[in-house]
N, C-alpha and C positions, 0 to 999 in steps of 0.2 A: 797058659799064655797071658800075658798083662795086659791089661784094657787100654786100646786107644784113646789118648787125650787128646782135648782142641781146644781152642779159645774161642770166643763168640765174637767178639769185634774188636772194639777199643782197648785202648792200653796206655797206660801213663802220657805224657807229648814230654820230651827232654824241653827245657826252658828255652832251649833257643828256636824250636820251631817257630814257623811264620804264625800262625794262628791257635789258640786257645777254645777252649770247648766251652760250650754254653752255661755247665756247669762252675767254669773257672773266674765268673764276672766281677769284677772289684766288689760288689753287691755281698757276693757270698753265694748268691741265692740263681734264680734263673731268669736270663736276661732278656728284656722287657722289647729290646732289637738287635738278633743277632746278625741281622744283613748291614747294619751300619756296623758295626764293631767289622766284621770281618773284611770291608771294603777297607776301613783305616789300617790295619794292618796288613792286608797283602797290600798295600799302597806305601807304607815303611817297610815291608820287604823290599820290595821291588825286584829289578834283577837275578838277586840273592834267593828268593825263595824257593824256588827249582831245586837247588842245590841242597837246602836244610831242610826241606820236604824229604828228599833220601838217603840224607843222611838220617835221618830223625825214624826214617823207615828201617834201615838197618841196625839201626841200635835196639831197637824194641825186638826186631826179630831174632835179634842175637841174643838177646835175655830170653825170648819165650822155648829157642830153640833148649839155651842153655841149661833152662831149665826141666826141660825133658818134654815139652810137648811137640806132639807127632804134624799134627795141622795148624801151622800159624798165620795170623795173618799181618797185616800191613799198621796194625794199632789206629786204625783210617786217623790216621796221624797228618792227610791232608783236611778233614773235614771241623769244619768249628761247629757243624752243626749236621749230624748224621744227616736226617732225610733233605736238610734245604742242599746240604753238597749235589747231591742229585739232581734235584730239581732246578738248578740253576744250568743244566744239558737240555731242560725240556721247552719244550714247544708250548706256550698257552697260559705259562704261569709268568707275572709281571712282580720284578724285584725293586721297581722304582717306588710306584705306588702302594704301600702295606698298609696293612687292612688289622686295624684293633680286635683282638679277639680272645673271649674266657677259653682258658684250655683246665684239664684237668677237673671237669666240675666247678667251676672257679675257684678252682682255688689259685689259681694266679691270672695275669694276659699278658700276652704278649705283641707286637707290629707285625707283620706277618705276610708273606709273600702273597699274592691273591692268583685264583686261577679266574682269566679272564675270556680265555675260549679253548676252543679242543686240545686237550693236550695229547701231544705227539712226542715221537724222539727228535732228536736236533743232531747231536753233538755226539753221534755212534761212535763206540769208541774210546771215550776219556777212560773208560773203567780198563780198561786193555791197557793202556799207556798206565793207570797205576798199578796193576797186578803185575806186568814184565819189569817194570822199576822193581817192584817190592820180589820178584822170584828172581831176578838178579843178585840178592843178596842172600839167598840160603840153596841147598839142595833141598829142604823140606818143602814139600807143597804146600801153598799160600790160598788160601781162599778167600774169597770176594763177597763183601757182603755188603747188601741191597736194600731201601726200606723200599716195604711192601704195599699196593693199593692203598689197603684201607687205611697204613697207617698215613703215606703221604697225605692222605684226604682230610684228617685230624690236623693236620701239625700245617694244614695250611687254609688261607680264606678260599671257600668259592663265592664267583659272584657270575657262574656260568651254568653249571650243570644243574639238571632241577633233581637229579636223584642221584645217590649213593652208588647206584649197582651201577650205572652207564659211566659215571665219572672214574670207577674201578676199571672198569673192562679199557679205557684208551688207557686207562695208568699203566695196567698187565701189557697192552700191548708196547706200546714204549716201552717197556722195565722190557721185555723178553726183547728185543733187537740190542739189547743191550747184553742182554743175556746169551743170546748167540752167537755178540762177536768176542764174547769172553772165552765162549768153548770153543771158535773158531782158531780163536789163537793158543790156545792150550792149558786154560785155566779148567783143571778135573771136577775142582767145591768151590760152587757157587751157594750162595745163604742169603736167600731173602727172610728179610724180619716182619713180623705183625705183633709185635705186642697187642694191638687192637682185638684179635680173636678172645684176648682173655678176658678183655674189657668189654668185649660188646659182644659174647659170642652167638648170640642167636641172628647179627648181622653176617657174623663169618657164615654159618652154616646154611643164611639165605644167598648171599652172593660172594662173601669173602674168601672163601676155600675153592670155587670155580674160578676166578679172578688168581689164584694163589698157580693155582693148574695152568692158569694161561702163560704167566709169568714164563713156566717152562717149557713151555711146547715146544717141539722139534727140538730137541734138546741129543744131541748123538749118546747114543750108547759110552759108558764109559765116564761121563760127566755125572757127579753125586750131584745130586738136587736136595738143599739143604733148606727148612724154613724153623727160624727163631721165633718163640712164643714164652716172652719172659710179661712178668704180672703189675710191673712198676717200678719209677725208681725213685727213691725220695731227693727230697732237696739238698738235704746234706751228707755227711756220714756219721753213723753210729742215731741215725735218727730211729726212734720206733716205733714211733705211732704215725707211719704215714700210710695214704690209700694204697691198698693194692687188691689184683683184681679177685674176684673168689674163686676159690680153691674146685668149686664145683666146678669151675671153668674148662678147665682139662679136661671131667667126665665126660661134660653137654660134647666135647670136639672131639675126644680121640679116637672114634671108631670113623668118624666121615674124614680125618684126617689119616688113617690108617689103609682106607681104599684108597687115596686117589697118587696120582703118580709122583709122589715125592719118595725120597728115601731116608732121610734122616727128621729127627722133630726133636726140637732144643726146649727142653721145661726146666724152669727153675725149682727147687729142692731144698738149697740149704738155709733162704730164707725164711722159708717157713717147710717143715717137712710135709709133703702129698701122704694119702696114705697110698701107701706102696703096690695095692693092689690097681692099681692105674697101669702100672706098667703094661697088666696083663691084656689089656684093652689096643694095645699095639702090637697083633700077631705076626706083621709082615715088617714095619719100619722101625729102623735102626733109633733107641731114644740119645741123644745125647741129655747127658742128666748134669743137670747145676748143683754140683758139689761143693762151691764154693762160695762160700757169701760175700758179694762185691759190694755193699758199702757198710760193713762192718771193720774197724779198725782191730779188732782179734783173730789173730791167727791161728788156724786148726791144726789141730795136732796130724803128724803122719795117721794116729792109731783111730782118730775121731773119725776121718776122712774115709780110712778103708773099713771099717765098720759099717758104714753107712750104705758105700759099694757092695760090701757084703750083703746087707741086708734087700738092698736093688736087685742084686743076681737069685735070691728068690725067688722070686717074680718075672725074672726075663734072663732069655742064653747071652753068656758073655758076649760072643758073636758079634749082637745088637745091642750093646750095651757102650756109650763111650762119656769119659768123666772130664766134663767142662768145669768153669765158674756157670753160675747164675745167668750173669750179663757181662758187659763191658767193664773193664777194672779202673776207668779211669778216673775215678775216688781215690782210689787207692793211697797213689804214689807208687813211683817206681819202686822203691826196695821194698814194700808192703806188698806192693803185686808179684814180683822176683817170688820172693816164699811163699806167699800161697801156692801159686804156680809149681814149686819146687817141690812143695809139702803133696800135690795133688798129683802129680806125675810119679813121685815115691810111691805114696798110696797105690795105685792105678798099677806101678808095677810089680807089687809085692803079692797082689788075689790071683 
């Protein structure tokens, strides 16, 4: 049988979408306010954006589908900025007032949405209204994907919460009403992200993977519970000397990520190869494995790709075994992203 492939998020935006990703800043580099850019352009959309929102949705889905993967998603081809798209539904974080702040170890800063009291849900819902947009245009199921507590808490100021684990715990609980009306309406894979587990993870394994469990709670039978744990992404592409998180990272988490009630856990692979005995540390949850390197402008061969897979399926049953990219391909370029995609669902079909 040939291994389930999926994508993990993002994916190229056609040029005429309403909004550009933070990555795409006349800069080059990573923009310094992405809440003003993306007000000025849904503000020259206007009207019109609705409309090139799914359009822009079904074009991506129709490359990903075309190229042979089994779970696609929406290319979050509405979001300029993965986790602020969300957080602008929530209760407690202030978009007017931004808050200067070093991210990434400083190695850059950027203006930055501030949480100024409890954060709650708001806006139950928006994620439903783009998953039925986006499963409208394929019979393949479309999965929905979430940034996670701990990463919303990075990627944004507080100037309210005195600790970590309390400002987690209302993040989980807003992310899961959202999370319930996604299953309520019939979205199966739901995929919350933490990059942050790889970078901080003796934080996850004090309160970020209980925080990750909340996300899903009450969750019906039937609904995969998916969480992404990729290691960094650089500034550019084809870049090689950028941070990313250690490799030890996955060890310190995958057996406390193993017990608790998820079903799938997304690790990146082909940026930098794990050793493979990691796998074995995941007796019960399915790995989706990053087989593909998303900001690398070279393209893998069909033969590199399922080598690789081959050498994974040592280590763990086909069953539980499913061959992604890394991360988000939105470096890429659309025809860049097309072939990998194309190359990796080839591979994925051939073991």
């Amino acid at each position: 049988m040939p291994l389930q492939t999926t994508v993990i998020g993002a994916y190229p935006k056609p040029p005429y979408t309403p909004v550009t990703d933070w990555f795409q800043s006349p800069e080059g580099g990573d923009d310094s306010d992405p809440t003003s850019r993306y007000r000025a352009q849904m503000a020259t959309a206007g009207d019109a954006a609705e409309s090139l929102f799914r359009r822009a949705a079904r074009e991506v889905i129709e490359d990903q589908v075309l190229a042979g993967i089994a779970v696609v998603t929406d290319g979050e081809v509405r979001r300029e900025n993965y986790i602020h798209y969300h957080c602008r539904h929530l209760d407690g974080i202030d978009f007017e007032a931004l808050t200067e702040k070093a991210l990434r170890n400083g190695a850059y800063s950027a203006r930055l949405p501030t949480i100024r009291g409890p954060v709650a849900a708001r806006d139950i819902g928006f994620l439903v209204e783009d998953w039925r947009s986006a499963q409208g245009a394929t019979e393949q199921p479309v999965k929905v994907t979430i940034p996670g507590p701990m990463t919303i808490g990075d990627t944004t100021a507080d100037a309210h919460y005195d600790d970590p684990a309390r400002r987690g715990r209302d993040l989980a609980e807003a992310i899961n009403r959202e999370v319930l009306a996604l299953a309520e309406a019939g979205c199966r894979y739901i995929q919350v992200d933490e990059p942050l587990f790889a970078r901080k993870p003796q934080q996850a394994l004090d309160f970020g993977i209980e925080n990750l469990e909340r996300c899903f709670h009450g969750l019906p039978e039937g609904v995969v519970r998916v969480m992404h744990m990729c290691c960094g992404y650089p500034d550019k592409l084809d870049s090689e000397d950028y941070p990313k998180a250690d490799p030890q990272a996955y060890f310190q988490l995958a057996g406390a990520l193993d017990r608790v009630a998820i079903d799938q856990v997304s690790i990146e692979d082909a940026h930098r190869h794990n050793d493979l005995s990691l796998l074995e540390l995941f007796t019960e949850t399915t790995v989706i494995f990053g087989t593909v390197a998303i900001a690398k402008s070279r393209l893998e061969t069909v033969e590199e790709l399922r080598s690789r897979l081959g050498q994974a399926l040592e280590h763990i049953d086909a069953a539980r075994l499913i061959a992604a990219p890394d991360c988000g391909l939105g470096y890429l370029g659309r025809d860049l992203a097309f072939r990998k995609l194309s190359h990796l669902a080839a591979a994925a079909r051939d073991l």
